[in-house]
N, C-alpha and C positions, 0 to 999 in steps of 0.2 A: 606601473600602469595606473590610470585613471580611474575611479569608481565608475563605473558604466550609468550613462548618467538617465537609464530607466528605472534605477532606483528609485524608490519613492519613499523617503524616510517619515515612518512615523501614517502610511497611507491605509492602512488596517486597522481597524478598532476592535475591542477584544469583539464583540457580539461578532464580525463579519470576519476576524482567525478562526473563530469556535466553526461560523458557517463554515470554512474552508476546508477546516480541520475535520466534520465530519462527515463533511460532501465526497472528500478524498476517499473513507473509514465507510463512508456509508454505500459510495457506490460501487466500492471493488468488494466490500465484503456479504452479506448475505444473499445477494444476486449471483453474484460468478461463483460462490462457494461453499452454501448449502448443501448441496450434490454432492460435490467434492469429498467432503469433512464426513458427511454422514457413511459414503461410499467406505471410509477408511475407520470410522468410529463405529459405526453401529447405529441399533438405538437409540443409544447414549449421545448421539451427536448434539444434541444443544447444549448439556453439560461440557463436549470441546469448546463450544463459544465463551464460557462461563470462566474454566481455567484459561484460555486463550487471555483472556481480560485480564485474569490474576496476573499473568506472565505479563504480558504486556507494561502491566500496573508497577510491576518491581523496574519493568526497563526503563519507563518513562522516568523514574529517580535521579538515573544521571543524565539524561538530555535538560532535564529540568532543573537542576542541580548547577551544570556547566555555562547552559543559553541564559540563565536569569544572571550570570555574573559576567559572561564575556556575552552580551546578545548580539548577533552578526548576521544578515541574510546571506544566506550560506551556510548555517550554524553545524551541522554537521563534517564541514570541511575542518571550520573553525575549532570543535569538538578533537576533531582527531589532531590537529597541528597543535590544539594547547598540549595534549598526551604524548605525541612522539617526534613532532620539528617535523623538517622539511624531508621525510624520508618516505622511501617506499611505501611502508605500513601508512602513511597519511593515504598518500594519492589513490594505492591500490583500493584502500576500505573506502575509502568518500566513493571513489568509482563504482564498486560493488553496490553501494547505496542507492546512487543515480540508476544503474543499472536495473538493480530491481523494482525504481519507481517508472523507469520507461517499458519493464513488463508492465506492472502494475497497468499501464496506461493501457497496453494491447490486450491486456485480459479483461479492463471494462469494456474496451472498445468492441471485442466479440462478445460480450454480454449484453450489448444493446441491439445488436446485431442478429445473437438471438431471439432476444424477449422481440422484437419490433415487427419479427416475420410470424410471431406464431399465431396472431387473430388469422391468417393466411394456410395455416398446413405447411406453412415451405420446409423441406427438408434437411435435417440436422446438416447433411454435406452440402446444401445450396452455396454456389457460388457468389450468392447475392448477401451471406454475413461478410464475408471478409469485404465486400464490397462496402455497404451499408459502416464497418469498422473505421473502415478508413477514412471515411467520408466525415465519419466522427472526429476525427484524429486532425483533418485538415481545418472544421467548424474551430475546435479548441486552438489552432495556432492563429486565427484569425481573429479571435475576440481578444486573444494573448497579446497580437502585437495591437490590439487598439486601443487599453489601457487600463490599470490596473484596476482602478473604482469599479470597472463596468466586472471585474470578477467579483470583488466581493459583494457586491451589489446582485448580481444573480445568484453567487452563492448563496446569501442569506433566504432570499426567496425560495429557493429551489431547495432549502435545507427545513424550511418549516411547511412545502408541499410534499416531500418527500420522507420526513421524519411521520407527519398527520398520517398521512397514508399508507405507509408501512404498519403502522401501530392497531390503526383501525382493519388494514389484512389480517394480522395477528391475530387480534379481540377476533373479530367475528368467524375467523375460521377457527379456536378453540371457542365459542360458543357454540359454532352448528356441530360440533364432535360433543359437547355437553360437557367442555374440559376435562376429558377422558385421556390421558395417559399411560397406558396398558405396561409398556415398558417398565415406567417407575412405579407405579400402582406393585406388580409382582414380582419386583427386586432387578438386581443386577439381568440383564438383558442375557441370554445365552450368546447370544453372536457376537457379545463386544466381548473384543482380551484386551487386557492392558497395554498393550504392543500396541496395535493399531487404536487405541484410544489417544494414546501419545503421540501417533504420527497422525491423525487429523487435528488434533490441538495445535501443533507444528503449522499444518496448514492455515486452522481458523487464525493462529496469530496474523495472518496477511489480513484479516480483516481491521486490523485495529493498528495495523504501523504507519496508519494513514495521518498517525500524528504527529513523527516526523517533518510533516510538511510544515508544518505551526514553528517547528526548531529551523528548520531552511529560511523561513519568515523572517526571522531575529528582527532586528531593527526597521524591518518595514511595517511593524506594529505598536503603537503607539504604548508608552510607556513598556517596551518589552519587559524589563527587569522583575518587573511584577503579573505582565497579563500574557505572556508566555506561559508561563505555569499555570496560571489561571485557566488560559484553552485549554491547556492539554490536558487539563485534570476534568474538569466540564466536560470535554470530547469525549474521553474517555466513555465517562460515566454516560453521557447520553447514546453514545453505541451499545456498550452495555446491553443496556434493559433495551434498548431497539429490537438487536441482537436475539436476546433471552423470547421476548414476545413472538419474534415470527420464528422463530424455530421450533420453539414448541407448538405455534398454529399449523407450522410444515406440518409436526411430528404428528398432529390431532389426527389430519385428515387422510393421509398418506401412509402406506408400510414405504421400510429403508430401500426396499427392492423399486419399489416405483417411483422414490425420491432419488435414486439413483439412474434408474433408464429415464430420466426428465430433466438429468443433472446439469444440463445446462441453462434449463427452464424450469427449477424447480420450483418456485413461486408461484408462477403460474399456472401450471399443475397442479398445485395443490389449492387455489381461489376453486377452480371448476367443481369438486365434489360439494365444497362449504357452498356456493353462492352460485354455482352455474357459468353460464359464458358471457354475463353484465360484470363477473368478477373476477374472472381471466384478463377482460377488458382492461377492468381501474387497473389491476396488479402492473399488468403492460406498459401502463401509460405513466405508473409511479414507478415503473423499472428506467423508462426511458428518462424520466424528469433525475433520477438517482445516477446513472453511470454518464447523463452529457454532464453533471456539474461534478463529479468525480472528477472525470480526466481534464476538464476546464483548470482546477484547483490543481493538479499533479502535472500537469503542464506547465503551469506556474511558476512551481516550486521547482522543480529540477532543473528547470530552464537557469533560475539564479544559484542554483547550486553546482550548478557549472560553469556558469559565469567568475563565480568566486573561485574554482580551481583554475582557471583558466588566469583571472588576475592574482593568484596564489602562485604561479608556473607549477602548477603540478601538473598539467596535463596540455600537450600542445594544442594550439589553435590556426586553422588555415582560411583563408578567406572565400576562397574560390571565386573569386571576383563577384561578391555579394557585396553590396554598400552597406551603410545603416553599421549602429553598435555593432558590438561583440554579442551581446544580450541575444540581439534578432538572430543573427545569425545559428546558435546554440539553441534556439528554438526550433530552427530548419534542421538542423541535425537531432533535435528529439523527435520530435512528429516524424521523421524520414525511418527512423529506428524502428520507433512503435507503429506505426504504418505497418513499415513490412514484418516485424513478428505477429502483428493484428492478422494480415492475410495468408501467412503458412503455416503457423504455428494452430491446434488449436489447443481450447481452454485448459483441460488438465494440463500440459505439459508449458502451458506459460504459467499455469500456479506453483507448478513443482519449482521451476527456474528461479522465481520471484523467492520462495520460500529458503530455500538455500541459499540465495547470496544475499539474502536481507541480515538472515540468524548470523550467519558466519560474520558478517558486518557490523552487528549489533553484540555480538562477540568479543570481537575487538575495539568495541567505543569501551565495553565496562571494564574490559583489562584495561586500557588506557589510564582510565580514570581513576580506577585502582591503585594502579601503580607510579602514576601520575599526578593525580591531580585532587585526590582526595582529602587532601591538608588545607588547600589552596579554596576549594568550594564549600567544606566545611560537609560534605559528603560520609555517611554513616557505613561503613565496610561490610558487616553483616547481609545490607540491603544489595550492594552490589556484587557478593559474592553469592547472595540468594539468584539474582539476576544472572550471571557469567550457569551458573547450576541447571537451570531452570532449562534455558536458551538450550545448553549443547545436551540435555535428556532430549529434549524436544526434537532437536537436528537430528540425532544421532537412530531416533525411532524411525523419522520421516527418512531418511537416506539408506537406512536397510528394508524399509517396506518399500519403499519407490524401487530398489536394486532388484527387487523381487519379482516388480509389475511391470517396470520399463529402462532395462538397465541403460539403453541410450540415454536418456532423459539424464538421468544423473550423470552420465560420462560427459555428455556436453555441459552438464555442469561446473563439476572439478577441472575441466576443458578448460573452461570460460576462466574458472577465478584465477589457476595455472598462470595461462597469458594474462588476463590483467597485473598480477604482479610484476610478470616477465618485461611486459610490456612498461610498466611505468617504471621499473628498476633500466632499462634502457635509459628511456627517456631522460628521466635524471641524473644520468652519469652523462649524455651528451648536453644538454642543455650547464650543468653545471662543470665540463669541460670548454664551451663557448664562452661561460662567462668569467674562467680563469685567463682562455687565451686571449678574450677582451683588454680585461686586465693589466696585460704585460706590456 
């Protein structure tokens, strides 16, 4: 099959990857997950964003490791087929990946959803987020099919209105508290245990795997070999200290009780005591400017990372009498996805979803490479056995405290990965029995 000829080789400059990369990072993570993280940490929750980064930092090793010597849009596809060929283990993990970036997409998408109604009182079950979600959802497949420049070109923008003013949220709500930290001021917090510190860190990683997208990027960034790395090391770092800033300005002005019943508005909530209702406002308006160029950017990216399994034959493709690329069409079926998980699902339990099949996927990129490919990239083993360690403490915390709070959530979890294996272990025993009986 043909390279779908919406590629644009070489159409990203590192400056407009880095926008990309922390448009994605930045709108799904301290907006939809503040609440979240704190709900499950304590306290201590800004410290989860802190090691979230750590872990992160040791994963980002072999995406950057692998994409800097094979660079490919799609790069994740491309990751798992250098480590195990044309088998299950490829198609199943890249799927899990895509999967959790088209949550990813419905969990911003009710996060604008949220923030956008609350100058208004509208009620946390108003029919008018999941509305308001999807509407989002359809805005990003439209700018998607009209061309690439015009994404990174708003990402950049939308990455230095919404980095400024998250920062300056920060800053000024830990100045009107007097930078008072009460928690770390008189030690370990009583209400954080180790257990649940570990399974919000698990969470906060969803805020930082939005680097991923930079790896899916490969070749559509100019000199990838070199500025692949280069984003995702920058992205990183600049969520980071983003990250660190507004959580501890959450922490100034708010207890975890009232950052938790806001927790799908917790920014917001927390601007009102520091600055009143002019600075519920900006937060609002830097929420909305953070989750449209988020799902803009993870629209993007998943779209070609499906595209590549699809010219990979790992995963079937059907037309349904749509014209236009393969490309377009895989964009109809993302938006169609994250749409309807946008309007039934809400937020914790599309974070819960996201967070599970990203780890377990990210799981199986560093066994890969481990066991694979680690000669071949010139890949430090320590580093990616710190990573494989790190990943399933973290799973392993989140999926016994999640079994605790909402054991459906999880069962549709283990549900979901179940059949996607099933599912693509089908597929590749017919598609590569068609292409024996061709053959003959």
């Amino acid at each position: 099959m043909a390279k779908d000829q919406s590629y644009e080789q070489g159409s990203l400059s590192l400056w407009g990857t880095i926008a990309m990369g922390t448009g994605v990072m930045i709108g799904a993570g301290i907006f939809a997950l503040t609440g979240q993280v704190a709900e499950l940490s304590g306290d201590l929750f800004p410290l989860a964003f802190l090691f979230a980064a750590a872990i992160s930092g040791f994963s980002a090793y072999s995406y950057i490791k692998v994409a800097s010597a094979y660079p490919s849009a799609g790069g994740i596809a491309m990751i798992l087929k250098k480590a195990y060929g044309q088998t299950t283990v490829t198609g199943a993990a890249a799927l899990l990946m895509a999967f959790s970036m088209i949550i990813n997409e419905s969990l911003v998408a009710r996060t604008f959803g949220s923030y956008a109604l609350r100058p208004f009182g509208v009620a946390d079950d108003s029919v008018l987020i999941p509305v308001l979600a999807v509407g989002l959802v359809v805005f990003a497949f439209v700018v998607n099919v009209a061309n690439n420049k015009w994404i990174g070109g708003i990402s950049q923008i939308a990455a230095i209105l919404k980095i400024g003013g998250i920062l300056v949220f920060g800053i000024v709500a830990m100045a009107a508290a007097g930078f008072s930290f009460e928690p770390y001021e008189n030690g370990l917090a009583n209400d954080t245990g180790a257990f649940g510190f570990l399974a919000g860190t698990a969470l906060a990683i969803l805020a930082f795997k939005g680097f991923t997208t930079i790896t899916n990027s490969g070749d559509e960034v100019k000199n990838p070999e070199k500025n692949v790395g280069r984003a995702i090391i920058i992205s990183l770092a600049i969520c980071a200290i983003v990250y660190l800033v507004v959580a501890f300005g959450v922490a100034s002005t708010l207890s975890v009780k009232e950052i938790v019943a806001a927790k799908d508005y917790a920014l917001a909530e927390a601007a009102r005591p520091a600055v009143g209702s002019l600075g519920v406002g900006f937060t609002v308006a830097v929420a909305l400017i953070a989750t449209a160029s988020g799902i803009l950017a993870s629209v993007f990216a998943v779209s070609r990372m499906l595209t590549m399994l699809t010219e990979m034959k790992l995963i079937p493709h059907r037309h349904f009498g749509m014209s236009g690329p393969i490309h377009r069409h895989l964009l109809v079926y993302t938006v169609v996805l994250a749409g309807t998980l946008a309007a039934f699902f809400d937020l914790t339990r599309i974070a819960a979803l996201g967070a599970i099949f990203y780890l377990v996927m990210d799981i199986i990129i560093h066994w890969g490479l481990l066991r694979h490919l680690r000669e071949d990239v010139g890949a430090k083993g320590w580093v990616v056995i710190t990573a494989i360690t790190l990943d399933t403490v973290a799973l392993l915390a989140f999926v016994v405290m999640k079994a605790q709070q909402d054991r459906l959530v999880v069962a549709i979890a283990l549900v979901g990965i179940a059949l996607t294996f099933v599912g693509e272990r089908i597929f590749l025993q017919q598609s590569q029995g068609d292409e024996a009986g061709a053959a003959r």
